[in-house]
C-alpha positions as CSV (number, residue, x, y, z in Angstrom):
1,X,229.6,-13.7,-181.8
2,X,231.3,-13.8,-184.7
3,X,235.4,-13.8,-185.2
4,X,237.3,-11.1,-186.8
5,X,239.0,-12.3,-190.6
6,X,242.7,-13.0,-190.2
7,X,243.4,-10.1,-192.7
8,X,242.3,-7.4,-189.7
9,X,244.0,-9.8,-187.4
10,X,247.2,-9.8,-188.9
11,X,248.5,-6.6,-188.2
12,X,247.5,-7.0,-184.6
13,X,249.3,-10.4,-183.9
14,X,252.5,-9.0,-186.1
15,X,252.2,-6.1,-183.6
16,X,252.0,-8.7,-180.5
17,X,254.8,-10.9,-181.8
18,X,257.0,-7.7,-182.2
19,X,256.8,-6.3,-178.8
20,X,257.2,-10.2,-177.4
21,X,260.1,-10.1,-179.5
22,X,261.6,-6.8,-178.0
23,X,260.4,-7.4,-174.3
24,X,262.2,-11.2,-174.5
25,X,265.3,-9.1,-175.0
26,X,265.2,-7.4,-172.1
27,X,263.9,-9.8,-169.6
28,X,266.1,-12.2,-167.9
29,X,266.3,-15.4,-169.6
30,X,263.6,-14.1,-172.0
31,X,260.9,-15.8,-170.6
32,X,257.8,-13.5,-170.1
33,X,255.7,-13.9,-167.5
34,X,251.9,-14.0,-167.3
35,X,252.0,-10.1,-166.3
36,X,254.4,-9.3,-169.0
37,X,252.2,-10.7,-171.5
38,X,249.0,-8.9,-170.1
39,X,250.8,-6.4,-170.6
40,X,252.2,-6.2,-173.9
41,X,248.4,-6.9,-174.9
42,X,247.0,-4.3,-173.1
43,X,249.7,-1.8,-175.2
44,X,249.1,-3.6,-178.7
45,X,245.1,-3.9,-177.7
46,X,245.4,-0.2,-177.2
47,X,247.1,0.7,-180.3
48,X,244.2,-0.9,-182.7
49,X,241.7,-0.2,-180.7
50,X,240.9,-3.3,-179.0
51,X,240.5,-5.2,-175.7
52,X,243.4,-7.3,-174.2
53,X,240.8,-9.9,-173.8
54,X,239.8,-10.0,-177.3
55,X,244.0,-10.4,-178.2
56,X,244.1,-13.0,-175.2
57,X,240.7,-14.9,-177.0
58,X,241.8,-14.6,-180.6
59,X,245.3,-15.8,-179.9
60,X,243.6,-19.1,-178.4
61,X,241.5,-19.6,-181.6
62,X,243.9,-19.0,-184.0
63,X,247.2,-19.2,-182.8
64,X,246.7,-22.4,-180.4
């Protein structure tokens, strides 16, 4: 299966990133937890029309 260019990816993980940045804000400590960042994938995922799974396995082979 072949992985999405970083130019479409881009706007997703700015998306992802934004909403971590917000949530941290408003969570004790701001550390998120495991569900918290489900979560916030599931939202951004649902915003451009993709899975939480496919955020989840793109962040792994680009982000680390």
């Amino acid at each position: 299966m072949a992985s999405p260019s970083l130019i479409i990816l881009n706007p997703i993980f700015s998306d992802l990133d934004a909403a971590k940045a917000e949530a941290e804000r408003h969570t004790p400590g701001g550390v998120l937890l495991q569900h918290d960042l489900d979560g916030l994938r599931k939202r951004v995922a649902r915003r451009h029309g993709v899975t939480p799974e496919d955020i989840k396995r793109w962040e792994g082979l680009y982000r680390g």
